[in-house]
LUMBA-399984 format. One record per residue: z, x, y of N, C-alpha, C in turn; residue in three letters. Coordinates in steps of 0.05 Angstrom, whole numbers, plus 5000, padded with zeros to 4 digits. Atoms other than C-alpha are relative to their C-alpha. Layout:
# LUMBA-399984
 n.pz n.px n.py ca.pz ca.px ca.py c.pz c.px c.py type
    Z    X    Y     Z     X     Y    Z    X    Y  ALA
...
//
This chain:
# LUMBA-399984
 n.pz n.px n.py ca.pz ca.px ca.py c.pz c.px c.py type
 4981 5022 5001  4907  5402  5099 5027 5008 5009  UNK
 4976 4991 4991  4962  5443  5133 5001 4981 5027  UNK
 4990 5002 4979  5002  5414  5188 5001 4969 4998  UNK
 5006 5034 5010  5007  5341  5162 5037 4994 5019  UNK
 4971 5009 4977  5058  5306  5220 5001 4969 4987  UNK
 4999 5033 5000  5040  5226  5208 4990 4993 4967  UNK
 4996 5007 5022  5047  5199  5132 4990 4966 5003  UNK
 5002 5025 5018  5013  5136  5109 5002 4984 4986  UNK
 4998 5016 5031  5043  5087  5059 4983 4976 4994  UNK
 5009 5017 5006  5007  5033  5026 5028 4987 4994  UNK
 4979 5019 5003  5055  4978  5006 5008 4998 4980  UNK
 4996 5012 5031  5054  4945  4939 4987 5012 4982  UNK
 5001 4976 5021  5054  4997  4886 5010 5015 5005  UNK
 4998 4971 4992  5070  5047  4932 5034 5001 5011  UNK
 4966 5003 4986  5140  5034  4969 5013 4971 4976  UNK
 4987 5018 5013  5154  4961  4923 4977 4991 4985  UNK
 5013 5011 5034  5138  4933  4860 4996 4963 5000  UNK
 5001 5036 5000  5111  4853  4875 4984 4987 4974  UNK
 5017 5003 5020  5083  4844  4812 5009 4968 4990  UNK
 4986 5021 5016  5125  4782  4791 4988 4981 5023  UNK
 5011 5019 4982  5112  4747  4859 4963 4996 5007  UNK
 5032 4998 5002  5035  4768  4856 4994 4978 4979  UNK
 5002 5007 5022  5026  4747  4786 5002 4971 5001  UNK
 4985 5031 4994  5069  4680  4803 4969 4983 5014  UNK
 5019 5010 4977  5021  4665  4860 4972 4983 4994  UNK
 5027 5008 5012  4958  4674  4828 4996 4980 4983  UNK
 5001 5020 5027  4976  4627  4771 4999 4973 5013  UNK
 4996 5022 4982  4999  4578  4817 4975 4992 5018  UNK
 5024 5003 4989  4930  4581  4858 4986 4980 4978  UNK
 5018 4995 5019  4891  4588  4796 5005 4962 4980  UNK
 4994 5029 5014  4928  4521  4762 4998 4977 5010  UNK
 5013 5025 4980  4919  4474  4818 4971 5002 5002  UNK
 5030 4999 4999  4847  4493  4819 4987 4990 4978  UNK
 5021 5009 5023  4843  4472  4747 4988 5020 4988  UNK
 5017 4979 5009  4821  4536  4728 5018 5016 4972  UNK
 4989 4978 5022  4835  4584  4667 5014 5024 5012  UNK
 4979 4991 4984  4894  4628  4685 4998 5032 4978  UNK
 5000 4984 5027  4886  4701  4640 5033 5006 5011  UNK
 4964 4994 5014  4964  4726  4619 4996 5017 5032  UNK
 4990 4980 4975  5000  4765  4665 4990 5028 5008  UNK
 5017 4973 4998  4977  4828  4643 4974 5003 5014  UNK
 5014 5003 4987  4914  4810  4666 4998 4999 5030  UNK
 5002 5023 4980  4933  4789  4728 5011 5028 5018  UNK
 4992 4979 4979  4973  4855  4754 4982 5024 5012  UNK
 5018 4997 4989  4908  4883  4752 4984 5011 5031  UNK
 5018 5000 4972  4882  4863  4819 5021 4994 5018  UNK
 4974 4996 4985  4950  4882  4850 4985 5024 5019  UNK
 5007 4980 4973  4926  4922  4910 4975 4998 5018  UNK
 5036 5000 4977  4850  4904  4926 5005 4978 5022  UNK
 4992 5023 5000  4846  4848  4973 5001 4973 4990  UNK
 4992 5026 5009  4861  4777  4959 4974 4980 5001  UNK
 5025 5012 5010  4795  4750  4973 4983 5006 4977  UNK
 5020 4989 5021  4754  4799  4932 5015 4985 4967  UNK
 4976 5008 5033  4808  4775  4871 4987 4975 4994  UNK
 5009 5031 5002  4795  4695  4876 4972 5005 4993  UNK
 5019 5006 5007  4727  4716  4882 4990 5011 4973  UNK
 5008 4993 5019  4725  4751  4819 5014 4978 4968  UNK
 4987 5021 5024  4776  4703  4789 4988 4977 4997  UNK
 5005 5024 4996  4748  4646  4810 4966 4997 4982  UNK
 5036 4983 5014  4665  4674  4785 5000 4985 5028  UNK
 5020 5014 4982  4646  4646  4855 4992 5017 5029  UNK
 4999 4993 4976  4618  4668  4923 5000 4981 5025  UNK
 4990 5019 4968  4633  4603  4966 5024 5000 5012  UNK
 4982 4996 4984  4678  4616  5022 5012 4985 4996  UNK
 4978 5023 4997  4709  4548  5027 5019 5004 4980  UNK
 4986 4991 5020  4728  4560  4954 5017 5019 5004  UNK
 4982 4970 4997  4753  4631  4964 5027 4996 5013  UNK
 4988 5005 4987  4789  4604  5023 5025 4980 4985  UNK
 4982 5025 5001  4819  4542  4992 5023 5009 4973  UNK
 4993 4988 5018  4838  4590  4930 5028 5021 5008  UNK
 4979 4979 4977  4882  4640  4982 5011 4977 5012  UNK
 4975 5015 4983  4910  4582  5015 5024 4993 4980  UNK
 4979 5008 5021  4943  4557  4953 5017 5022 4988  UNK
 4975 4978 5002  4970  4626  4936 5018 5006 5022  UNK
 4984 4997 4980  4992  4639  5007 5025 4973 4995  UNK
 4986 5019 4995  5033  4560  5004 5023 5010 4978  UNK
 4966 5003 5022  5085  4580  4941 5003 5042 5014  UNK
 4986 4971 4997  5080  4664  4969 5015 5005 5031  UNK
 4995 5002 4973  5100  4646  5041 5027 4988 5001  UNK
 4981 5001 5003  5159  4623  5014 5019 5010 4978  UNK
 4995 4982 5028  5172  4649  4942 4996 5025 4999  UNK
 5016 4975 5017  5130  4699  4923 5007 5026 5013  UNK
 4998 4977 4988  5139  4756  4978 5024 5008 5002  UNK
 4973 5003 5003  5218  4752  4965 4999 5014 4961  UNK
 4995 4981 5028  5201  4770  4886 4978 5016 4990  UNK
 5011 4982 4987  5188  4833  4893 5029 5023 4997  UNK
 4976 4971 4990  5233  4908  4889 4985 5014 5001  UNK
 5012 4971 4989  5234  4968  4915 5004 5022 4980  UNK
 4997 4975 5015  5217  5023  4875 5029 5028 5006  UNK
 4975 4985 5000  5278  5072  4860 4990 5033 5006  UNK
 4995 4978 4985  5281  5136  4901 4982 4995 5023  UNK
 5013 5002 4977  5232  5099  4958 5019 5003 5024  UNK
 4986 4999 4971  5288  5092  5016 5006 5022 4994  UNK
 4998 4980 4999  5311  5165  4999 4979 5026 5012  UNK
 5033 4984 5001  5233  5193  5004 4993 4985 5026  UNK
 5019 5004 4969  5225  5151  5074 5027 5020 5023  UNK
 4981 4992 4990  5299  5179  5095 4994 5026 5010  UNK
 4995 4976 5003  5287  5251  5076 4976 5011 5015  UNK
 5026 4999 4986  5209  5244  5109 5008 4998 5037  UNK
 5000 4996 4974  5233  5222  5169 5023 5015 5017  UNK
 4983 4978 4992  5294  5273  5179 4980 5022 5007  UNK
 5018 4974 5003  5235  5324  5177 4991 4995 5018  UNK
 5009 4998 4973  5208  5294  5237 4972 4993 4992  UNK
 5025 5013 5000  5145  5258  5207 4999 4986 5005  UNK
 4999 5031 4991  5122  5196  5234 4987 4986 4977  UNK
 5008 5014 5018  5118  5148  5184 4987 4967 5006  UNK
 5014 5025 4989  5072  5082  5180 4995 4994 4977  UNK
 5016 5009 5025  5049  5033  5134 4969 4988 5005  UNK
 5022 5001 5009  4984  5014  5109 4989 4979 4988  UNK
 4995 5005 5016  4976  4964  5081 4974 4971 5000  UNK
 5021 5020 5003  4912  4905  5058 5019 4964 5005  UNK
 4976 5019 5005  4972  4851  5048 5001 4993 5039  UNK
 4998 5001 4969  4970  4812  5120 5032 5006 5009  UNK
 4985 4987 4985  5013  4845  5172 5035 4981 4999  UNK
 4977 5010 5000  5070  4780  5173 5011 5007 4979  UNK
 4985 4994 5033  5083  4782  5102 5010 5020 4994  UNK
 5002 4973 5003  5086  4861  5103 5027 5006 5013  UNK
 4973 5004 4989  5138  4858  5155 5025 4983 4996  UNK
 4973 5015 5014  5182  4800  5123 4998 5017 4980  UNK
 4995 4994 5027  5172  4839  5062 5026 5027 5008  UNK
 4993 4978 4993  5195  4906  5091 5046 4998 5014  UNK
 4972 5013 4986  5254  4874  5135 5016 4989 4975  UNK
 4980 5012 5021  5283  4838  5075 5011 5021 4981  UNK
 4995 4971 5018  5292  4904  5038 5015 5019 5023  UNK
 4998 4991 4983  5313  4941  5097 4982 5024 5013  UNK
 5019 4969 5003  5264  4991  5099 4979 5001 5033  UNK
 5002 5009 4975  5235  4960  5173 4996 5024 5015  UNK
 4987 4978 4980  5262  5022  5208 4988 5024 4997  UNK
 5005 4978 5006  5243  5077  5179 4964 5006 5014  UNK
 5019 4996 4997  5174  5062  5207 4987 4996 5027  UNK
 5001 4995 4963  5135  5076  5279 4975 4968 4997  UNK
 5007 5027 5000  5092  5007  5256 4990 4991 4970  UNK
 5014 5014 5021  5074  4960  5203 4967 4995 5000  UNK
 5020 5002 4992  5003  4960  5202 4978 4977 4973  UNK
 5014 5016 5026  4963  4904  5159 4982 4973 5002  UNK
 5024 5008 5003  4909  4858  5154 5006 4978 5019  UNK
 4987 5032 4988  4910  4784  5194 4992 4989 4980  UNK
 5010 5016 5011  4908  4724  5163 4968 4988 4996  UNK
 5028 5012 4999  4838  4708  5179 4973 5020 4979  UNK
 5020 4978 5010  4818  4769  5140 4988 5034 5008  UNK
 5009 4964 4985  4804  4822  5193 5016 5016 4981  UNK
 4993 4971 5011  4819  4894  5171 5008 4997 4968  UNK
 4991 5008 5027  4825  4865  5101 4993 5029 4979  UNK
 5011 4971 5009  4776  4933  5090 5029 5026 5013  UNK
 4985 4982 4997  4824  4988  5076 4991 5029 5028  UNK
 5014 4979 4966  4781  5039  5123 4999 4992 5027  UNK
 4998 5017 4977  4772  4988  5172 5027 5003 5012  UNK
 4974 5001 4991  4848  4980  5177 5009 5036 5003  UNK
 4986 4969 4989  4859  5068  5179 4989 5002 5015  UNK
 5007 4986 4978  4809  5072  5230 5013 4993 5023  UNK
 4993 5010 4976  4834  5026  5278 5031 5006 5009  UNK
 4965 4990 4992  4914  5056  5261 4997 5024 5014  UNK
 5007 4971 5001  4883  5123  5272 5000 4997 5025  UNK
 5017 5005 4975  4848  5102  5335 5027 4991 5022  UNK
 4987 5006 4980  4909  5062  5371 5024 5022 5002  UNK
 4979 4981 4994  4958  5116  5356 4999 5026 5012  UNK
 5006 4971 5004  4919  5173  5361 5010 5021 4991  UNK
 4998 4983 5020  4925  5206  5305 4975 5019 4994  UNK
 5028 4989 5014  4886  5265  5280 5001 5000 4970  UNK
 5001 4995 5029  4862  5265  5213 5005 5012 4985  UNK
 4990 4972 5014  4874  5333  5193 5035 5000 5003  UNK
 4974 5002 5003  4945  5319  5212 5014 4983 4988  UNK
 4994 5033 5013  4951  5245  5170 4995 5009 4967  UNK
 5009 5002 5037  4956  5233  5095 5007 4974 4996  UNK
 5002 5023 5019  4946  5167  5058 5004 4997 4975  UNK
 4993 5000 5022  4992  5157  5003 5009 4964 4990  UNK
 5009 5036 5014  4978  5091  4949 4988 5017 4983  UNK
 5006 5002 5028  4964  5074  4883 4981 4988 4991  UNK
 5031 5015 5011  4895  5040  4876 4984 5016 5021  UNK
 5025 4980 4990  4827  5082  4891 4989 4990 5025  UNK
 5003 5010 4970  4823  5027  4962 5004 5022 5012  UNK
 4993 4988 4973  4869  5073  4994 4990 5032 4993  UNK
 5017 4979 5000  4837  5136  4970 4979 5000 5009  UNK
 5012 5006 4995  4777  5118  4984 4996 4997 5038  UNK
 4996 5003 4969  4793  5095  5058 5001 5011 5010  UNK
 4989 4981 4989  4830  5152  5061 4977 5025 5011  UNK
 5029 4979 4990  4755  5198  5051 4988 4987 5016  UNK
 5015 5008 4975  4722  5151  5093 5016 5004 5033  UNK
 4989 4999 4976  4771  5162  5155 5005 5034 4995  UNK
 5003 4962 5007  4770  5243  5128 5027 5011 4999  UNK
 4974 4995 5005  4841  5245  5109 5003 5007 4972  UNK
 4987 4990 5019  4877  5279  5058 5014 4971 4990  UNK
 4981 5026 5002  4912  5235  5005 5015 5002 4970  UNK
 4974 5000 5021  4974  5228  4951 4989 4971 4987  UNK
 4999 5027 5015  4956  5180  4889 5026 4997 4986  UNK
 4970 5010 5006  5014  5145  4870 5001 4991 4961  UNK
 5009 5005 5030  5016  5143  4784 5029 4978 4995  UNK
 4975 5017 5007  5084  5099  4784 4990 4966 5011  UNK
 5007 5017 4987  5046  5047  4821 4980 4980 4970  UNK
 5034 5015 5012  4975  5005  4796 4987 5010 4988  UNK
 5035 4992 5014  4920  5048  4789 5019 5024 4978  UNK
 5000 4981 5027  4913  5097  4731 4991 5032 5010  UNK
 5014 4967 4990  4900  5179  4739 4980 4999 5001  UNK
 5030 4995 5000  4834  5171  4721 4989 4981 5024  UNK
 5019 5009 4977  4819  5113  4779 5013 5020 5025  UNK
 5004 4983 4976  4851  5160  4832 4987 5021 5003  UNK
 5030 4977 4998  4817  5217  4815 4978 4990 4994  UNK
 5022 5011 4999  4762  5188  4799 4988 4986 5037  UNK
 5009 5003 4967  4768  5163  4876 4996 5011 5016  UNK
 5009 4983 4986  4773  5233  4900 5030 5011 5006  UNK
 4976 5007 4987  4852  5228  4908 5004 5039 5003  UNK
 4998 4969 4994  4872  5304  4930 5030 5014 4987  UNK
 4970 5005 5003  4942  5301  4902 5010 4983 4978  UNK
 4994 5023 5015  4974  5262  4844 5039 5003 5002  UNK
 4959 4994 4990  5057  5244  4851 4996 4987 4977  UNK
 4988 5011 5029  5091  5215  4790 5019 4978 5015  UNK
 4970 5013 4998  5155  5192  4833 5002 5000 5032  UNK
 5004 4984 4965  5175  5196  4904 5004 5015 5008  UNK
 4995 4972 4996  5208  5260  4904 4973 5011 4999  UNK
 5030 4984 5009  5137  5287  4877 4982 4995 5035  UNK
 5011 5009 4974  5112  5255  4947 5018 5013 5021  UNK
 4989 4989 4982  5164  5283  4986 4988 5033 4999  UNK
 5005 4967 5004  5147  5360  4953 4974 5004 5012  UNK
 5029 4995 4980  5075  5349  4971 4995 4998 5023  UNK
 5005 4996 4969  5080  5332  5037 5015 5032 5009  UNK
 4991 4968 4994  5123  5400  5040 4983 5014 5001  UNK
 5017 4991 5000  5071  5437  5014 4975 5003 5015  UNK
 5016 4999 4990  5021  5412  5055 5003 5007 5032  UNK
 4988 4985 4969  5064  5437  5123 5016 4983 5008  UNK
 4984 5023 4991  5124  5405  5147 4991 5017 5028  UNK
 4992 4991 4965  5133  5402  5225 5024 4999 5007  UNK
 4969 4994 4992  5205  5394  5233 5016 5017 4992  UNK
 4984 4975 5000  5259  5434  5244 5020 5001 4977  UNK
 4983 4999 5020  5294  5414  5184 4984 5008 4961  UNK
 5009 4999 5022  5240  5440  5132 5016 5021 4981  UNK
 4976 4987 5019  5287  5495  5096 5020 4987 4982  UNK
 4979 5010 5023  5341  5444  5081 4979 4985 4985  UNK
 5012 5012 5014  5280  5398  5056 4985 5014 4968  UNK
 5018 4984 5028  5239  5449  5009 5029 5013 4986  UNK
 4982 4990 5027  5316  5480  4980 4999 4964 4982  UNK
 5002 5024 5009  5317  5403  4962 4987 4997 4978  UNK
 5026 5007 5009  5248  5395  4941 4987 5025 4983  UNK
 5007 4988 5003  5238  5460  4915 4994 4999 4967  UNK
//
């Protein structure tokens, strides 16, 4: 796992905290449908898988139209609401700053379709710091987390051994072994220690400094790794 140049983020858990506009969303689906809504707690849950698999577990059903007509109604109040409430986790723009002084190329990752990902990103300012937004379409493609690293992997040409996939639900771990990448579970995020390791995760961070130290460890390539590891040390 030495020589790690191109860094991975997942989105929501991992760089910002949408739990209020998630939560919102789903209720709002879930109540026009007429359906039984469980509490919030419940609900932050199934903050990271995609949005179909959710409905379909919220909903108990496997008819498309349903599924579909279930995601439209969250998309109509999150396409204007929801992806606005939403923060960024505290020390994230420092940990993309200090990553990309080092001369890593940074990208996101993310199941959350690609528009939303980018209004989300842009409204925070955080836009910049990254060589692309990378995230699902509306219609569903790349909704599969592997699906969506192979094909980042593939147009950038990235090697594996030089990539890490860092997120907080066992998706992006998971993705991360199926595309044969190294990967940082995120414990400030969603998932729990036991579902990232339990996913295989190679790495556990607490914070984002803890994510900055590990990518140290695992080999910086720029010329500024000295001032980074007295930092990080």
């Amino acid at each position: 796992m030495k020589g790690i140049r191109n860094v991975l983020f997942d989105l929501d858990g991992t760089l910002t905290d949408p739990a209020a506009g998630i939560v919102r969303c789903i209720q709002y689906s879930l109540e026009t449908l007429g359906l039984r809504c469980p509490d919030a707690v419940e609900l932050e849950s199934y903050i990271g898988p995609p949005l179909r698999r959710t409905f379909g577990t919220l909903c108990q059903t496997s008819d498309v139209a349903y599924i579909e007509r279930a995601v439209s109604l969250y998309r109509e109040r999150f396409s204007t609401v929801g992806l606005f409430e939403n923060a960024v986790y505290a020390g994230v723009p420092q940990m993309l700053a200090d990553l990309r002084a080092a001369s890593y190329r940074l990208f996101v990752a993310t199941s959350k379709p690609k528009v939303y990902a980018e209004r989300i990103l842009r409204h925070f300012s955080l836009e910049g710091y990254f060589v692309e937004v990378c995230g699902s379409e509306l219609d569903g493609r790349f909704e599969d987390k592997a699906e969506l690293l192979l094909n980042l992997l593939e147009r950038h040409g990235l090697a594996p051994r030089q990539t890490v996939m860092v997120g907080d639900r066992k998706e992006d771990v998971l993705a991360a072994r199926r595309n044969a990448l190294p990967s940082l579970g995120i414990t400030y995020g969603y998932g729990s220690e036991e579902e990232l390791l339990g996913a295989g995760a190679d790495h556990l961070c607490r914070n984002p400094p803890e994510v900055v130290s590990q990518i140290i460890r695992m080999g910086t390539p720029g010329v500024r790794r000295p001032f980074l590891e007295k930092l990080y040390d």
